[in-house]
C-alpha positions, -999 to 999 in steps of 0.1 A, spaced: 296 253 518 300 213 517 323 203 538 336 162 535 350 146 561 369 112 562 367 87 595 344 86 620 363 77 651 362 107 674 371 143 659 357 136 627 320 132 645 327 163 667 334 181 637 305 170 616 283 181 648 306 215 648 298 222 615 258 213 614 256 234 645 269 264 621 250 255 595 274 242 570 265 210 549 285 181 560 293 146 550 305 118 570 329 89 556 340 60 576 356 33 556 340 6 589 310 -9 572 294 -2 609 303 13 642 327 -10 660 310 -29 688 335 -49 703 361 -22 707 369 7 732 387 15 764 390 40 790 403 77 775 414 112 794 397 138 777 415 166 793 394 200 798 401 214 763 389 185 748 356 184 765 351 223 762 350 214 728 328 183 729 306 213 746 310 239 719 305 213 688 274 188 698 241 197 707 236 208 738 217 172 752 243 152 740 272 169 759 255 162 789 248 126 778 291 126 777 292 143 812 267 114 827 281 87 813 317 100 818 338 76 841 336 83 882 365 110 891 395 100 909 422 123 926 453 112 912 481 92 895 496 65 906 531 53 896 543 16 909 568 -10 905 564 -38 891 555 -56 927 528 -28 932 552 -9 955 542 25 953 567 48 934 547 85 928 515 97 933 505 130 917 470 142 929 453 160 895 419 169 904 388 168 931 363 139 925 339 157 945 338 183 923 310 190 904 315 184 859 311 215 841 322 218 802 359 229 815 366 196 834 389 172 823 368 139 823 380 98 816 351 84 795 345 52 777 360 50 740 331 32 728 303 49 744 320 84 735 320 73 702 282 62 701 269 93 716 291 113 686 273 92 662 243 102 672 221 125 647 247 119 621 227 91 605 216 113 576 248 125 566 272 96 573 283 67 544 297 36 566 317 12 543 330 44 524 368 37 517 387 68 506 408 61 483 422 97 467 416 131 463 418 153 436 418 195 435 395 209 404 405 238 387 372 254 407 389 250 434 367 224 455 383 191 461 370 154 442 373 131 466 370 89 458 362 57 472 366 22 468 329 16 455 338 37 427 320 67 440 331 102 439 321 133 462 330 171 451 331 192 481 342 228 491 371 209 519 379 179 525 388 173 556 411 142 567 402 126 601 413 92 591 443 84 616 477 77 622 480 61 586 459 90 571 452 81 532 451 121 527 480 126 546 506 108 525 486 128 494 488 162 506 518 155 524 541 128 516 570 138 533 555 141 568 566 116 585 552 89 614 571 70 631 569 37 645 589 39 682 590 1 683 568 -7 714 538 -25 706 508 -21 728 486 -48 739 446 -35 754 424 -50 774 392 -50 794 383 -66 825 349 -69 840 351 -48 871 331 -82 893 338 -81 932 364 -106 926 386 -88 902 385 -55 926 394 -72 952 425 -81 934 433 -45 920 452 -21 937 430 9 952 448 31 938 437 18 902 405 18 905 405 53 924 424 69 894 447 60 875 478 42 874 505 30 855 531 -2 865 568 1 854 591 -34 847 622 -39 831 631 -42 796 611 -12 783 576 -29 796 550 -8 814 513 -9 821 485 16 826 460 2 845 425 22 856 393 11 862 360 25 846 329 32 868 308 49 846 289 75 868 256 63 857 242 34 835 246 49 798 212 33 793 197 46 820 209 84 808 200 79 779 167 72 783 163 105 804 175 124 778 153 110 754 179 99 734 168 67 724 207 57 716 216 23 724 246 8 743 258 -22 738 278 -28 767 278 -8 798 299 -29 819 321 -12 845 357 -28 835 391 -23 844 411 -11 816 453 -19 815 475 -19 787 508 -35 782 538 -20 766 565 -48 749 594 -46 724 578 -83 712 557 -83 679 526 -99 688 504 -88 664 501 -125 645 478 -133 678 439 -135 682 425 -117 710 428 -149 732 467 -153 720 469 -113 729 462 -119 763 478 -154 775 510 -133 754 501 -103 778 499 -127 813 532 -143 796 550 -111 798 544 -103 834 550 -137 852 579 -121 870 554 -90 887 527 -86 912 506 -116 901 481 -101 908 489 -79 876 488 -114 856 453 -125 870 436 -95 861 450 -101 824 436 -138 827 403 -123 835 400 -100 803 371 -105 778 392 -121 747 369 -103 722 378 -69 741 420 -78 738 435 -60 710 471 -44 697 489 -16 683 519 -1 671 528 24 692 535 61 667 545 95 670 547 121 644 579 148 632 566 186 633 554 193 600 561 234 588 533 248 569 518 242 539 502 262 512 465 262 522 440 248 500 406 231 503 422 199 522 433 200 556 438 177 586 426 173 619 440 151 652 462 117 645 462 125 609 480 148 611 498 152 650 496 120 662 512 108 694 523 81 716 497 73 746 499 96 773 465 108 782 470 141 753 457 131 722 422 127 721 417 162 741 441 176 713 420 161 685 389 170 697 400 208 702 409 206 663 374 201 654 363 227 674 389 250 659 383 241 627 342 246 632 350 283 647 373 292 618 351 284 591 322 301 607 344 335 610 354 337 577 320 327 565 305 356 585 330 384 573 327 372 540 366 356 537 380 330 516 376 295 522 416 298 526 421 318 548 400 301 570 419 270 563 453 291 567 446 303 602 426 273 612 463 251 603 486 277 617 478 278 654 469 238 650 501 230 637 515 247 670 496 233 696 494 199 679 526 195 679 536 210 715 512 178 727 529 159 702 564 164 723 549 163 757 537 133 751 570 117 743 585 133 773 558 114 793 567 83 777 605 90 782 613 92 741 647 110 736 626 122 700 595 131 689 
């Protein structure tokens, strides 16, 4: 069976590596004429998510993830907008030793290199997806900007919140923009800048709540050993491109910025919190332009079931949800559904479809349980 998947940001690696692992041809599409370099921030990857980053990729490479994962701290921290201390929640043990059931905080970009890894064979970069068609065989045509065409047995969307196949297959599922947009950064985590970031921060993570709907997560990123350094252990022979330790924040405004260049993002940023902690305000002033970047903030409406065919969905495509520390764990646990589903049926000789069918029916009710947690984190009245 040929399985084709579109995007290459996170679940739709995992997957490729799910589905090699179980033997299934597989071909990667990302519409990115290469893998971002510049891009990338500190992620939660709660435990379900990294049991499945376990269960898809080969065996070195999950512990390439688990050593390059971010050092472990015991809580989070909510403050005011003068870093008074509102809540703290301790979540975990940082002495504790990883294993594949730990939740873990890892860096977006070298997450996303390590997925990448052995997929050079099977993935197209600069492979735009443009539509999809469903033969009378059955299998699924799927096209691309170039003018080239793939036939394949499913065609599986991992391209987003603004997933192409989504609003093919499903027009009527809806996203919705909640009207906050949100502006990342990345600070180099010198001496200077943690001395001027609350403990708390960099010992976990933490989020800063102002007025007028603004708020901003702020953690810092050791990674627990030099991705380079594992790397070359494991024989990998992957290469990292920046393996900076950083402190990652992210503000939250009602105020369209996205007109602005990185360098515009962040004085806007610095702008918006002249009235806090300034020491909130210098650590914004200290960000890497080239790492400053914005987005809308989305959720998604619960979608009912479909008629399964040889197209389905996995992670923002189809359940995205507003920031909250959910959604990459929830994606990734997709892709390892997905991989065990086919395999099953494959092995007891079942349809394609059913495969598909189950595989959508307990995803659709997870996905959108996270989907609603996370807006109750965020404090959206609707999800």
């Amino acid at each position: 069976m040929h399985v084709a998947i579109i995007g290459g940001g996170l679940a739709g690696p995992c997957l490729a590596h799910g589905l090699q692992r179980a033997g299934f041809q597989v071909t990667l599409h990302e519409r990115d004429p290469e893998p971002a370099k510049g891009q990338g921030y500190r992620i939660h990857i709660a435990a379900e998510g990294n049991r499945a980053l376990h269960d898809c990729l080969p065996e070195h490479l999950h512990r390439l993830v688990l050593a390059t994962a971010g050092t472990p701290g015991p809580g989070v921290t909510i403050f005011a907008s003068d870093l008074t201390v509102l809540n703290r929640f301790v979540v975990n043990d940082p002495a504790a030793e990883l294993t594949p059931d730990s939740g873990i905080s890892v860096d977006r970009l070298t997450l996303r290199t390590i997925l990448l890894a052995e997929l050079e064979k099977v993935t197209r970069f600069g492979s735009e997806f443009t539509g999809f068609e469903v033969l009378p065989s059955d299998r699924v045509r799927a096209r691309f900007a170039d003018g080239a065409v793939q036939e394949a047995d499913l065609l599986v969307a991992a391209d987003g919140s603004m997933s192409r196949v989504r609003r093919q297959l499903l027009p009527y599922a809806r996203v919705v923009d909640v009207g906050m947009r949100l502006i990342f950064g990345k600070t180099p985590l010198t001496s200077d800048v943690a001395a001027i970031t609350p403990a708390e921060s960099l010992d976990g993570f933490s989020t800063v709540v102002g007025s007028g709907g603004r708020f901003m997560p702020l953690a810092g990123h050791r990674f627990r050993r030099d991705p380079r350094e594992a790397a070359a252990e494991l024989r990998s022979g992957l290469e990292f491109t920046d393996t900076r330790d950083y402190v990652m924040w992210v503000l939250g405004t009602p105020d369209d910025v996205s007109a602005l260049d990185g360098a515009g993002l962040r004085d806007a940023a610095r702008e918006r919190v002249t009235d806090w902690d300034p020491r909130l305000g210098e650590i914004i002033r200290r960000a890497d332009p080239a790492t400053v970047r914005t987005a809308s903030m989305r959720t998604s409406e619960p979608v009912k079931p479909w008629p399964s065919g040889p197209v389905t969905l996995v992670g923002d495509a189809i359940h995205c949800m507003v920031p909250a520390g959910i959604g990459a764990a929830v994606a990734l646990r997709d892709a390892a559904l997905l991989t065990r589903r086919l395999a099953d049926a494959r092995d007891r000789g079942l349809p394609l479809v059913e495969a598909v069918h189950a595989y959508e029916a307990e995803m659709l009710q997870y996905g959108f349980e996270a989907v609603a947690a996370a807006a109750k984190q965020a404090g959206l009245t609707t999800a």
